[in-house]
N, C-alpha and C positions, 0 to 999 in steps of 0.2 A: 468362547473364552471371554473374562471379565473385559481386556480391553475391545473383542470387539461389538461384545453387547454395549460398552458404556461410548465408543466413537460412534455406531451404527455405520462402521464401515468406510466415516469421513478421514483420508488420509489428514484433512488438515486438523481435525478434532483426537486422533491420536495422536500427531506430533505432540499439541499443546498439551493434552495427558501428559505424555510421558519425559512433557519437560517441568511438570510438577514434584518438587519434591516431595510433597506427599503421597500422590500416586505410587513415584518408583518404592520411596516405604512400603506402600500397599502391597505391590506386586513381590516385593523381597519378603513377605512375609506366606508369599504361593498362593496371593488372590486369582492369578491366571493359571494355577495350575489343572486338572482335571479333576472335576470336581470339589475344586478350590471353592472357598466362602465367597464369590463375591456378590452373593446380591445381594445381601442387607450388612454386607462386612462393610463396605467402603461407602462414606455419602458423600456423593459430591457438593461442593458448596454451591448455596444456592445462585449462585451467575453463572454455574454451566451450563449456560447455553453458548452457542459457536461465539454471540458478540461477545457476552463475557471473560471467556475463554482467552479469547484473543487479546483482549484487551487487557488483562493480567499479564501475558505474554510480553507483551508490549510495554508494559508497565516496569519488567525486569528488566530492560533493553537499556542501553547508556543513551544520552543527552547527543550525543554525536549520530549514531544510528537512529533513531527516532525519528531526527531530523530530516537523513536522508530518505524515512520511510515518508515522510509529511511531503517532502520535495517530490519525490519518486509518484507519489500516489496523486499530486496536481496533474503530473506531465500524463498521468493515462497510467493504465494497465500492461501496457507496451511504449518504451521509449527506446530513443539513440542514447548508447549507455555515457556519451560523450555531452550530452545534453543534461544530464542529474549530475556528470560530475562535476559540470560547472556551476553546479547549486549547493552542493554536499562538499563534504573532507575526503579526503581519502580514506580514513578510517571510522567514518559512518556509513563507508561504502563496505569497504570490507566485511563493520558490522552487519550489514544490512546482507551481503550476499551470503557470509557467515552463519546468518542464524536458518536460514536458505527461505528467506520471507522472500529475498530477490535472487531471482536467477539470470546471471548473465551468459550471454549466448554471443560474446565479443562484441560486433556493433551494436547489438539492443541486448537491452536487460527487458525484464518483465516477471511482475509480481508473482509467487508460483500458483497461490490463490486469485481471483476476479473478489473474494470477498474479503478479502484482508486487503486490500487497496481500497474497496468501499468504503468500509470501516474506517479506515486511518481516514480520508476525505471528509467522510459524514462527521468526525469527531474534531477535526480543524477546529479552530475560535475561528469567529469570522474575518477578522484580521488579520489573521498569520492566513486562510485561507487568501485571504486578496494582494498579501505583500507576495505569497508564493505561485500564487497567478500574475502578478504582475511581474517577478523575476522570470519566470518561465516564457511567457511573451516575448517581454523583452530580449531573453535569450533567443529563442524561435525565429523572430525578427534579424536579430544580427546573425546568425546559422543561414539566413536566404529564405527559411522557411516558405512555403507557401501561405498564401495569404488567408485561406480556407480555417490553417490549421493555425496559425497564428491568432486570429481574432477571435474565438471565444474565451481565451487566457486574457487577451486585454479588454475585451469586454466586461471579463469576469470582475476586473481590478477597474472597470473608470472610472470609479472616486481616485484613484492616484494620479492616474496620465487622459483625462479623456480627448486629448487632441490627439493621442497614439490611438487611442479604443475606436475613433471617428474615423482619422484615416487608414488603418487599417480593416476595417469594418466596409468600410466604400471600394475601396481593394479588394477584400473577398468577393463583395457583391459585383464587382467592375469584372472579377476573373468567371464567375458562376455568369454573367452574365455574354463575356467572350465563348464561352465552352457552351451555350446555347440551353444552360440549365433552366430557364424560364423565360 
């Protein structure tokens, strides 16, 4: 079928298809039907490829959800859903679970993709990536967090806080070094 020659199969490269309003055009006119038009019927534009793709997606997403995707995508791949929502709104969260970029699973949420969490990170300005590693730390820190998982966030940010980046830095290495890691 047209869509799944043009995803090759990738569930996250159909969704973003078929949340194109031009594709669904495409498909209401019986591009995916049997032996429908679609190989030289429909062109995709040329940023289809998965970054592209996504990153349109993401482009139609409200100012609120975005956010929480940008928050969401510092904390990892997998977080405590309780630790984004102290970074986010409630209804960036919503958005964010809503468009099902984020899937929460009660205490942790986590990206449905590994590559739409890359994405949104890689694409941060580098300031907004350092203000949202330095809130994320920060949060980590007051949560009890361990100290392992704490210190590459404020590391990441010690232009803002390096007396927090140091001391908890000495901490991770003080616990790796009680646990006999080296």
């Amino acid at each position: 079928s047209w869509l799944s020659a043009m995803s090759g199969g990738n569930p996250l490269l159909l969704e973003t298809l078929l949340s194109d309003g031009d594709v669904v055009e495409h498909l209401a006119r019986g591009a995916d039907a049997p032996g429908g038009p679609w190989t030289d019927a429909y062109e995709l534009p040329s940023s289809a490829n998965l970054a592209g793709l996504v990153r349109q997606r993401l482009g139609r997403l409200g100012t609120a959800t975005r956010h929480t995707l940008e928050a969401a995508a510092v904390c990892g791949s997998e977080f405590p859903t309780d630790l984004v929502s102290e970074l986010a709104s409630d209804a960036g969260l919503a958005g964010a679970v809503g468009t099902g970029l984020l899937i929460d699973e009660g205490d942790v949420m986590r990206f449905r993709h590994g590559a739409v969490q890359r994405l949104v990170y890689a694409d941060l300005a580098p300031g907004r990536r350092l203000e949202f590693h330095h809130a994320v730390g920060k949060a980590r820190l007051a949560r009890g967090d361990p100290a392992a998982i704490v210190a590459p966030h404020m590391l990441a940010a010690v232009e803002l806080d390096p007396a927090a980046a140091v001391t908890v830095a000495r901490s991770a290495a003080d616990d790796a070094t009680n646990q006999g890691a080296h």
